[in-house]
DOLUM-931834 format. One record per atom (N, C-alpha, C): residue in three letters; x, y, z. Coordinates in pm, whole numbers, padded with zeros to 5 digits, always signed. Atoms other than C-alpha are relative to their C-alpha. Example, Ala and Ser with C-alpha at 12.3 -4.5 7.8 and 13.67 -1.06 7.14 Angstrom:
2
Ala+00089-00119+00000
Ala+01230-00450+00780
Ala+00090+00120+00000
Ser-00082-00119-00006
Ser+01367-00106+00714
Ser-00077+00109+00073
This chain:
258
Unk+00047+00045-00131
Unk-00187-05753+23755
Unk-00053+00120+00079
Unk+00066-00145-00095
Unk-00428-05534+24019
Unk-00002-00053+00140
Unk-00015+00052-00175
Unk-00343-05525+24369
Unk-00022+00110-00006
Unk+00049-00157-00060
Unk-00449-05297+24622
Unk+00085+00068+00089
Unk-00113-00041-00075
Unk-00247-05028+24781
Unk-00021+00023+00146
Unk+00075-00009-00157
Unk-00248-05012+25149
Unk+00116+00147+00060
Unk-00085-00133-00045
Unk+00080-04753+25183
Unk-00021+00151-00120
Unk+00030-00166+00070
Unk-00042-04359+25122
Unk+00142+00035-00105
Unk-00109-00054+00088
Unk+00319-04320+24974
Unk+00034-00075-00155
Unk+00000+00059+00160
Unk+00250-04575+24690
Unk-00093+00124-00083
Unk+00126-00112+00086
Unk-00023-04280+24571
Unk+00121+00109-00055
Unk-00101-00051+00023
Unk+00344-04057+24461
Unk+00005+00023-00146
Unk-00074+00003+00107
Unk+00378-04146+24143
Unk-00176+00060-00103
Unk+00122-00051+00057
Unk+00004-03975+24061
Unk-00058+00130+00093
Unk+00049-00143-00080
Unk+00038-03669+24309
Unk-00029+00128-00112
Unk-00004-00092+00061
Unk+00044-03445+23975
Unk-00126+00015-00033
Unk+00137-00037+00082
Unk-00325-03503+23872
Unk-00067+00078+00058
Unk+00076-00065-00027
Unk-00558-03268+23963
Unk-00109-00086+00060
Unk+00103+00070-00060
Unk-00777-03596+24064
Unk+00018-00065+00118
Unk-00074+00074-00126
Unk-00520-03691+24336
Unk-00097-00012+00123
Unk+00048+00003-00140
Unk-00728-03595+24634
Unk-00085-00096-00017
Unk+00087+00092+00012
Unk-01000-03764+24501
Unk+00032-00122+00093
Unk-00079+00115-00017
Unk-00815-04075+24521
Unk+00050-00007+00151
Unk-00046+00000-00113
Unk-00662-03971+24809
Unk-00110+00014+00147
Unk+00141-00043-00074
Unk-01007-03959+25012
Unk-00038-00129+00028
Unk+00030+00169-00069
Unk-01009-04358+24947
Unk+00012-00044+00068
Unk-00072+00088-00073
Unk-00827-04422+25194
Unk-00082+00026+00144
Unk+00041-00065-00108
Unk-01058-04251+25434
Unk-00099-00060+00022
Unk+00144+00021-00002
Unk-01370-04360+25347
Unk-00035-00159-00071
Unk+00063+00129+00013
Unk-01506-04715+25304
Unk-00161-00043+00005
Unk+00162+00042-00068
Unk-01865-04805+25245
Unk-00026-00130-00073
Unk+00014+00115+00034
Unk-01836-05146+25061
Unk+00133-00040-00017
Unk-00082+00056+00017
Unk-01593-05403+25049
Unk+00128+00047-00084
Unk-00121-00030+00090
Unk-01417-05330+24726
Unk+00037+00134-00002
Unk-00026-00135+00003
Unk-01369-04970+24782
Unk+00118-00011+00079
Unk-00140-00027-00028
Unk-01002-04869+24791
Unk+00035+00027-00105
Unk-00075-00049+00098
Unk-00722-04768+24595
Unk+00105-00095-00096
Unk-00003+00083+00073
Unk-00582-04990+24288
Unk+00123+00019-00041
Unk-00065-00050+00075
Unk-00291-05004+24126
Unk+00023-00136-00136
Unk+00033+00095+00081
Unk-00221-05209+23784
Unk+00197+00040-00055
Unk-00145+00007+00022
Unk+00145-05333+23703
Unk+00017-00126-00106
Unk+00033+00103+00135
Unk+00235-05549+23382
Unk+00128-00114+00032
Unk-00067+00082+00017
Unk+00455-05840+23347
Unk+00106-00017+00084
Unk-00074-00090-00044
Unk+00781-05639+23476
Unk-00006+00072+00115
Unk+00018-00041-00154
Unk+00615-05531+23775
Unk+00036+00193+00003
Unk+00028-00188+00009
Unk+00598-05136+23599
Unk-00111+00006+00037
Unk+00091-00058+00006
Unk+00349-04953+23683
Unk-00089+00091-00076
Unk+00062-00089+00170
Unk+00071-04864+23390
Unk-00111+00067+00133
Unk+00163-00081+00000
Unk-00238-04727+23624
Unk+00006+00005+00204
Unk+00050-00074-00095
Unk-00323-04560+23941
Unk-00161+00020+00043
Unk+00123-00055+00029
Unk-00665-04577+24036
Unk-00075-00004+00125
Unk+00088+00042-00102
Unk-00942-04580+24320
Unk-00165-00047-00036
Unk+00116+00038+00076
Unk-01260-04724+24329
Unk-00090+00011+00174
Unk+00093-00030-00110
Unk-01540-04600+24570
Unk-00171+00064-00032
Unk+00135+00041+00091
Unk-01913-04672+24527
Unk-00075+00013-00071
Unk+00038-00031+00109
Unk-01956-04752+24212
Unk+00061+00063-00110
Unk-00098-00110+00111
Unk-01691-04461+24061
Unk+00150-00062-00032
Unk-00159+00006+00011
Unk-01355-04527+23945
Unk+00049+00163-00013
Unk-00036-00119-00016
Unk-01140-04211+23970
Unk+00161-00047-00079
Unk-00122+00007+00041
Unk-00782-04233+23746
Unk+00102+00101+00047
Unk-00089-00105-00037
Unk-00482-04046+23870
Unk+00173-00042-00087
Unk-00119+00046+00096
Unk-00193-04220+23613
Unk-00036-00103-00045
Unk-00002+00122+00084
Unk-00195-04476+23349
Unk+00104+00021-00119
Unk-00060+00000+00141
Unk+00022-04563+23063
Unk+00019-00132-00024
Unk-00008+00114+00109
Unk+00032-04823+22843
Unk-00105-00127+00084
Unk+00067+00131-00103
Unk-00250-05038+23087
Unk-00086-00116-00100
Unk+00079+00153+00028
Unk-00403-05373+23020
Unk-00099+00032+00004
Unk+00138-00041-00021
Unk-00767-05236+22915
Unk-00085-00113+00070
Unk+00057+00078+00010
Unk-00899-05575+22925
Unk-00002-00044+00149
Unk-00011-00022-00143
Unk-00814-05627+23254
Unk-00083+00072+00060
Unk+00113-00119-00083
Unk-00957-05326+23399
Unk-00124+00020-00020
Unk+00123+00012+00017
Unk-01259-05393+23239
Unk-00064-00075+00064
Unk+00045+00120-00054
Unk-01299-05730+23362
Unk-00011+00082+00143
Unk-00068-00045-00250
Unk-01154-05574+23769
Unk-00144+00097-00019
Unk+00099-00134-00034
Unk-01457-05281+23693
Unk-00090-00084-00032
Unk+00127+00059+00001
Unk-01728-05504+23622
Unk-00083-00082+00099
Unk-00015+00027-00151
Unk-01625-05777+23902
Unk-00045+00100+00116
Unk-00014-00120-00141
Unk-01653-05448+24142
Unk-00114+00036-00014
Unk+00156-00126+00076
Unk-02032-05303+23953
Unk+00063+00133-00013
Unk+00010-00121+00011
Unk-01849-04997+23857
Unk-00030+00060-00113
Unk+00057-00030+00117
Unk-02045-04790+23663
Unk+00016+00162-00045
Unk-00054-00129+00072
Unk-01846-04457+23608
Unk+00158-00010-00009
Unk-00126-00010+00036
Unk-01499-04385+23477
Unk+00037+00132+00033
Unk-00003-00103+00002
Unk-01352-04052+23584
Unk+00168-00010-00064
Unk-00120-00025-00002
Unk-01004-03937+23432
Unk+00035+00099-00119
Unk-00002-00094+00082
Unk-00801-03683+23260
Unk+00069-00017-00133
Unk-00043+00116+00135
Unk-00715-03958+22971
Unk-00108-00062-00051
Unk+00127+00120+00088
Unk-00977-04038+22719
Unk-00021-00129+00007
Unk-00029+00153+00048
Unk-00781-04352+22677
Unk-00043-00069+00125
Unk+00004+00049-00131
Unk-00879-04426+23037
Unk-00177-00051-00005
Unk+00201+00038-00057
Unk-01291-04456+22983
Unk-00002-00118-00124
Unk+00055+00111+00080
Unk-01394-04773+22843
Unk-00081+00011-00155
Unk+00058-00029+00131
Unk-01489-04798+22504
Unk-00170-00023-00010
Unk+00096-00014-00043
Unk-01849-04942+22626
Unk-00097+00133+00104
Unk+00105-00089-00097
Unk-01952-04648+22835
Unk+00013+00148-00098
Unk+00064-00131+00065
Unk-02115-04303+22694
Unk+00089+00091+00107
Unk-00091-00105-00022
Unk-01830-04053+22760
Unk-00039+00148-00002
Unk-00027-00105+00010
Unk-01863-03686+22859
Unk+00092+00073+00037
Unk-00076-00089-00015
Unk-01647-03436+22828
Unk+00000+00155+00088
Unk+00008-00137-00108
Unk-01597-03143+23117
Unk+00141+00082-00017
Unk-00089-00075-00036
Unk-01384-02843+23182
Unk+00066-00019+00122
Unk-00090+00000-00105
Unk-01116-02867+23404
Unk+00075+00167+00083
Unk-00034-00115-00021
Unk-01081-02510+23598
Unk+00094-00020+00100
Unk-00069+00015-00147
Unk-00815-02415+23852
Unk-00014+00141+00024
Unk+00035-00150-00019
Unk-00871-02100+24053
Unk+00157+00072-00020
Unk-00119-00097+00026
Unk-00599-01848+23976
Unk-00023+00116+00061
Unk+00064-00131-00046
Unk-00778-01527+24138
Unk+00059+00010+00072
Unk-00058-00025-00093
Unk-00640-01319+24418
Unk-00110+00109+00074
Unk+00079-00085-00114
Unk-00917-01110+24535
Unk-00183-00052-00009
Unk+00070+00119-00148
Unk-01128-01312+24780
Unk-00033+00101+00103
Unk+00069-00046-00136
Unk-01357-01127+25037
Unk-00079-00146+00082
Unk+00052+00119-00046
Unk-01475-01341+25302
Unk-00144+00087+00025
Unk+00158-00048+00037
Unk-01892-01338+25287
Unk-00023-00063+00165
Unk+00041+00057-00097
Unk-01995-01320+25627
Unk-00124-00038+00015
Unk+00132+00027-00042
Unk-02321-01396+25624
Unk-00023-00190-00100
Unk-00015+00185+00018
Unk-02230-01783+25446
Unk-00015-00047+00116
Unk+00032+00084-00122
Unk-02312-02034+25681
Unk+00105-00153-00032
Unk-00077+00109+00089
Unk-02010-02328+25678
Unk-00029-00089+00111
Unk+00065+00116-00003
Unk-02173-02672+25745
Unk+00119-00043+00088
Unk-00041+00068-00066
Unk-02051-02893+26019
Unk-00022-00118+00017
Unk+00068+00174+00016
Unk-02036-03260+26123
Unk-00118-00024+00099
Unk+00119-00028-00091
Unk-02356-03202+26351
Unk-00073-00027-00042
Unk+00133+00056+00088
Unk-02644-03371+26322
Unk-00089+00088-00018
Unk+00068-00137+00077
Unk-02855-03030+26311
Unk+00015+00034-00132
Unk-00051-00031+00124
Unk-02656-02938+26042
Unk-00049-00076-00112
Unk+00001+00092+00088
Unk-02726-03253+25866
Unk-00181+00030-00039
Unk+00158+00009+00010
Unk-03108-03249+25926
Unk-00036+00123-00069
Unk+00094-00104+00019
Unk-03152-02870+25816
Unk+00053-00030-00166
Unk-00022+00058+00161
Unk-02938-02998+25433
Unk-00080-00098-00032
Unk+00100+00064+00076
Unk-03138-03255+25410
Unk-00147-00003-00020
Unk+00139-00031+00025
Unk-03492-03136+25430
Unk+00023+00116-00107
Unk-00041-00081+00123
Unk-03345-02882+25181
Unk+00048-00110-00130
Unk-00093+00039+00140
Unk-03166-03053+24932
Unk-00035-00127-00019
Unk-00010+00133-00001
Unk-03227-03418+25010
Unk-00078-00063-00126
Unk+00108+00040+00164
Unk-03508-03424+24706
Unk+00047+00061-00091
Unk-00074-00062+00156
Unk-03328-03222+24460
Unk+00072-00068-00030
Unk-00143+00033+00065
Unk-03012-03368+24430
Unk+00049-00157-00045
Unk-00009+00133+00048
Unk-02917-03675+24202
Unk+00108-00102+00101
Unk-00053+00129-00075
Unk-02783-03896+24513
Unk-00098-00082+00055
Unk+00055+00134-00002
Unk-02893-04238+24577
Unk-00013+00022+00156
Unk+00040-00010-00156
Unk-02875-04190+24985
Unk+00073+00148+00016
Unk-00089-00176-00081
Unk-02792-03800+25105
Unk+00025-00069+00138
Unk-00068+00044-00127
Unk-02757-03980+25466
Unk+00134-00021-00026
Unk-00161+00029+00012
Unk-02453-04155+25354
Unk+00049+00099-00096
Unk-00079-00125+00087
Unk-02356-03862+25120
Unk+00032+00116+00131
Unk+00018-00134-00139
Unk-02404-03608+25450
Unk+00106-00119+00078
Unk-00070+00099-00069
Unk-02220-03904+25682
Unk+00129+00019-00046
Unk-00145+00060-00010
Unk-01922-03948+25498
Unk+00074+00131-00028
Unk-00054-00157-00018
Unk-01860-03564+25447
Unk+00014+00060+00117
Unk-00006-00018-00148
Unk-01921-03446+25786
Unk+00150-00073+00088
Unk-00135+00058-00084
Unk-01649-03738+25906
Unk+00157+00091-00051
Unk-00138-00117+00037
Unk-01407-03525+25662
Unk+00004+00098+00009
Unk+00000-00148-00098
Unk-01524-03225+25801
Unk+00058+00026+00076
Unk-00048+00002-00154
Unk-01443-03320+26147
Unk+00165+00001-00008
Unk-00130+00077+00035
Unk-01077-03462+25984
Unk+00066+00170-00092
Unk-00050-00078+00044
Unk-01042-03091+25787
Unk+00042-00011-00163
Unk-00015+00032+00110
Unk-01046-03283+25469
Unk-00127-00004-00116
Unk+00085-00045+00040
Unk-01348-03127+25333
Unk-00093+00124+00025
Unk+00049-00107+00010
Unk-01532-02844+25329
Unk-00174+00061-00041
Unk+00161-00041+00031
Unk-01948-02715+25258
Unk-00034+00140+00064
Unk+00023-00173-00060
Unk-02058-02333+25283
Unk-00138-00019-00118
Unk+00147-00033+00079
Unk-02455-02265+25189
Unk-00048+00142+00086
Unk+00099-00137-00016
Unk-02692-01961+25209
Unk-00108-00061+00009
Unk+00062-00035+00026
Unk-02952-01913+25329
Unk-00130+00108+00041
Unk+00095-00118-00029
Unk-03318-01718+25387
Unk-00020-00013+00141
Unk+00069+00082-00121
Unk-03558-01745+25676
Unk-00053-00133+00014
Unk+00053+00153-00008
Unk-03675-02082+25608
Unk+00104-00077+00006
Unk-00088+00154+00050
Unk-03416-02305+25456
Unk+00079+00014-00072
Unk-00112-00065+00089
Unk-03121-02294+25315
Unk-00037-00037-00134
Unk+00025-00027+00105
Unk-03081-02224+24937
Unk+00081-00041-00097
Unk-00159+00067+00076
Unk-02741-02302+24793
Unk+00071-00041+00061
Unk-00151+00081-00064
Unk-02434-02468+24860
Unk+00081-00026-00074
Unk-00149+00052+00106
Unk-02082-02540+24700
Unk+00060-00080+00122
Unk-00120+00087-00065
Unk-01885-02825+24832
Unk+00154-00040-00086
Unk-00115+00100+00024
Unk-01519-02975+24844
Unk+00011-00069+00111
Unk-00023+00170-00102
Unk-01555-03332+24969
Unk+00135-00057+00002
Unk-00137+00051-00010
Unk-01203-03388+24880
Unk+00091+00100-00016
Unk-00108-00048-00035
Unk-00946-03233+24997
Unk+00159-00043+00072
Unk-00124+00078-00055
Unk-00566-03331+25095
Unk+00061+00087+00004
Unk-00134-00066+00019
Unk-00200-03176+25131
Unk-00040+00135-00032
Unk+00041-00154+00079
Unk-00216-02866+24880
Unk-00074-00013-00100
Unk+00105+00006+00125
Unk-00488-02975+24631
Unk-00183-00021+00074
Unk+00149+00095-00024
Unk-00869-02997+24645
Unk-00044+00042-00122
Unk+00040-00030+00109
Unk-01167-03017+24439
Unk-00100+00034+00007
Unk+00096-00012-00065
Unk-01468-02843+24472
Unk-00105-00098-00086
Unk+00065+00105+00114
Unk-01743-03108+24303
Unk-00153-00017+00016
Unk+00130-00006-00049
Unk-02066-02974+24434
Unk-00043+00127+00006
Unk+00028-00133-00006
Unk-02224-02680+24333
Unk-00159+00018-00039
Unk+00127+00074+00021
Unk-02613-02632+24347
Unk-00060+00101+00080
Unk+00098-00099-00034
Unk-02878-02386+24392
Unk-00139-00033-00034
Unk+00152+00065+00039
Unk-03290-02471+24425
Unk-00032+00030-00124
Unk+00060-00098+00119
Unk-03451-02376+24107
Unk-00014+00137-00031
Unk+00097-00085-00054
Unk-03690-02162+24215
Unk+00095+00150+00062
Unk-00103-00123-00060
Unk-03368-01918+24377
Unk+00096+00011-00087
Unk-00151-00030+00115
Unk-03142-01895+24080
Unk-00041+00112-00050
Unk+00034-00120+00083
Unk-03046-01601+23914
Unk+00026+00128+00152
Unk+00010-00098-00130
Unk-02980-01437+24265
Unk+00128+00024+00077
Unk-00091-00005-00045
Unk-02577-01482+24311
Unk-00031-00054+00109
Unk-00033+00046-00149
Unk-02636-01719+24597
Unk+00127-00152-00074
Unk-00147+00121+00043
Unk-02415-02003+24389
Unk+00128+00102-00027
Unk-00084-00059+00009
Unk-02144-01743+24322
Unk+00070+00037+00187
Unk-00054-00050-00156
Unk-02129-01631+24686
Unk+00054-00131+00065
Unk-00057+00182-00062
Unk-02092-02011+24823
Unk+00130-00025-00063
Unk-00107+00003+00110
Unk-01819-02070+24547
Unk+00119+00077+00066
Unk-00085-00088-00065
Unk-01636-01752+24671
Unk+00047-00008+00121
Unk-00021+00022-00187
Unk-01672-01829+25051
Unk+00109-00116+00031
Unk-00061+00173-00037
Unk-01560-02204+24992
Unk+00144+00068-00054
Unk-00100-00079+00030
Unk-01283-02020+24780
Unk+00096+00032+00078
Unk-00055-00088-00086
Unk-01159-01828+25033
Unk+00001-00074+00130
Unk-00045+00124-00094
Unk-01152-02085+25294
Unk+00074-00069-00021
Unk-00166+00070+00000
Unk-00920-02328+25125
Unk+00131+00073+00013
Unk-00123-00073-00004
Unk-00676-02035+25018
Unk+00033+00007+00158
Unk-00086-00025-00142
Unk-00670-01971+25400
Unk-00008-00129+00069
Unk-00071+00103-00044
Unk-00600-02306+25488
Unk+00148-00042-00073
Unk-00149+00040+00056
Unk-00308-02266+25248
Unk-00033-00061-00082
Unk+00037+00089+00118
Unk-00466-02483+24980
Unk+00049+00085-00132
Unk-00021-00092+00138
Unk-00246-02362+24650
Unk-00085-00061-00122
Unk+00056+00060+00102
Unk-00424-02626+24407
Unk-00175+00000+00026
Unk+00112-00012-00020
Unk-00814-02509+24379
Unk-00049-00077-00127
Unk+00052+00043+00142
Unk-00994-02745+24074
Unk-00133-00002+00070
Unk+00205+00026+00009
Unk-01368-02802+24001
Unk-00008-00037-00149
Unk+00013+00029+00161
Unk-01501-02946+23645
Unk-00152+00058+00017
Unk+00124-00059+00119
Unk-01785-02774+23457
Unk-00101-00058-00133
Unk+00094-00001+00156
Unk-01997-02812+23140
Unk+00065+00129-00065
Unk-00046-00094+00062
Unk-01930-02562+22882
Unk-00131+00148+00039
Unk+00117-00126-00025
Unk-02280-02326+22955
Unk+00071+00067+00148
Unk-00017-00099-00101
Unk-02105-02246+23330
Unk+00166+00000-00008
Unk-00139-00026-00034
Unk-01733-02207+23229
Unk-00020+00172+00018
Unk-00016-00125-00035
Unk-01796-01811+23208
Unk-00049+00049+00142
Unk+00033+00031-00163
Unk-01979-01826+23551
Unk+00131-00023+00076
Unk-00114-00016-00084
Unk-01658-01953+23722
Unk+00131+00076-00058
Unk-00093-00093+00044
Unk-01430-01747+23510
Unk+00026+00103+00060
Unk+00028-00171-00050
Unk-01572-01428+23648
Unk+00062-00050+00201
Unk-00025+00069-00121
Unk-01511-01634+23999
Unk+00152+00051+00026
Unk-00133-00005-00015
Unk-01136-01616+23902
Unk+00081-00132+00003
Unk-00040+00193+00007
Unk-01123-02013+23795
Unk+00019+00048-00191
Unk-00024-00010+00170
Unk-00936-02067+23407
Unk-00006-00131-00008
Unk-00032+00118+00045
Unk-00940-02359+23230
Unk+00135-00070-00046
Unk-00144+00036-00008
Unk-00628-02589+23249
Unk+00014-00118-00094
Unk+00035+00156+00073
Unk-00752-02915+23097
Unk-00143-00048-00004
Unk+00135+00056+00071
Unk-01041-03166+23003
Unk-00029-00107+00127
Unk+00047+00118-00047
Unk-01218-03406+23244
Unk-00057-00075-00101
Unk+00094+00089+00125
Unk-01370-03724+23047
Unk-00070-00080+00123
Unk+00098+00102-00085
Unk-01663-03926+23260
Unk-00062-00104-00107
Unk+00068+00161+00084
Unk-01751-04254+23114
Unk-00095-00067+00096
Unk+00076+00047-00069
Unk-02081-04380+23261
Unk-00033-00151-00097
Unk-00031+00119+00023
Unk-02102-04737+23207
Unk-00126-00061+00023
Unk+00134+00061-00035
Unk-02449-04907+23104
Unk+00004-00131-00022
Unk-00034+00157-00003
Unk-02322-05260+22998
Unk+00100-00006-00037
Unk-00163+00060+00039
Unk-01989-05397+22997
Unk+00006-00089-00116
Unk-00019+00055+00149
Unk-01884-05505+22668
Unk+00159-00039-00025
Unk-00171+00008-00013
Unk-01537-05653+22678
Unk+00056+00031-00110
Unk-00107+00055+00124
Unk-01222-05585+22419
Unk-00004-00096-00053
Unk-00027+00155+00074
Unk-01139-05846+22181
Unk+00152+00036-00049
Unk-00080-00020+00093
Unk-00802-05866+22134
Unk+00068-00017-00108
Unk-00002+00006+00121
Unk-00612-05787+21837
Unk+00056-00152-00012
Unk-00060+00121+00066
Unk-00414-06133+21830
Unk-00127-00097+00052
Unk+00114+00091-00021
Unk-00773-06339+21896
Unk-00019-00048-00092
């Protein structure tokens, strides 16, 4: 069975994942109906799965032993068309699965870069990222991507530091989710045309060095394998595996006693 959780202290029994905040960000942000946080309990009223769902993504933060078939059906009902979690067994057997690095920063020497510029919930702010970035970057609306960051700006539960020249800014690293003592940074991004120039390293470092001094002990971010030595040198190791399952047609289980 999938009901939805409405008390932050049901989210407990999935504070260990590294995807917690994620999850924990549902509760903040709403931009369609079914967006919230899930949980899935069997017969017995245990608890196999932990999950949120916010537009379009699913995000896993615990499962064991869950009712796939179920959750297939609840993710299709909803149009969700990504799987995030740090359990293979968690991405649908219909969706084209990749595999990411899971870093956590471990480093201890952090200069702060004064000449970063860290983004606010201001509509200036908003207007000078999105005549920058608003055509590069694979989101469906940057308004509501800029909107619902900014509100967790204002709230301290997110974070954005970019560079840049005389024109327009150039790079940027974000963490849109942030909670308690974990975040994640999940936005990292430099024009083309300016790579190759340490302005994504410097952003990285700045944002870096801002959570630590908010006290943030849990720093993650996921990768590809071409930029794990890039954040290595940062002072980020690898701890574990993200798996993303993007989901182009739902194809249900069959189960075995059918």
């Amino acid at each position: 069975m999938i009901s939805e959780i409405t008390d932050i202290n049901d989210l407990s029994g999935g504070k260990a994942s590294p995807l917690y905040p994620r999850v924990f960000s549902a509760f903040e942000t709403r931009v369609s109906p079914f967006d919230g946080v899930y949980k899935q309990t069997d017969r017995d009223k245990n608890q196999t799965a932990i999950f949120s769902c916010a537009e379009g993504h699913c995000t896993f933060i615990f499962s064991l032993n869950t009712d796939k078939e179920e959750l297939e059906s609840f993710f299709k009902f909803g149009g969700i068309s990504s799987v995030t979690s740090c359990n293979r067994s968690d991405i649908p057997k219909s969706a084209e699965c990749g595999e990411f690095h899971l870093m956590k920063f471990c480093g201890t020497a952090l200069n702060e870069d004064a000449e970063m510029l860290k983004a606010s919930d201001k509509s200036e702010v908003y207007k000078e990222l999105f005549s920058s970035f608003g055509d590069y970057l694979n989101i469906s609306d940057f308004s509501v991507f800029y909107c619902e960051l900014a509100s967790k700006i204002s709230k301290n539960q997110a974070a954005f530091f970019y560079v840049r020249d005389k024109n327009a800014p150039l790079s940027f690293a974000a963490a849109p989710n942030i909670c308690e003592n974990s975040a994640i940074i999940s936005g990292v991004f430099t024009k083309e045309d300016f790579r190759g120039h340490n302005y994504a390293s410097r952003c990285v470092s700045a944002l870096t060095f801002e959570l630590k001094k908010r006290g943030i002990g849990n720093i993650f971010l996921w990768c590809d394998t071409a930029t794990v030595g890039f954040y290595e040198k940062l002072g980020y190791k690898e701890v574990s595996k993200i798996f993303i399952g993007r989901v182009k047609e739902w194809i249900f289980l069959i189960s075995a006693t059918a």
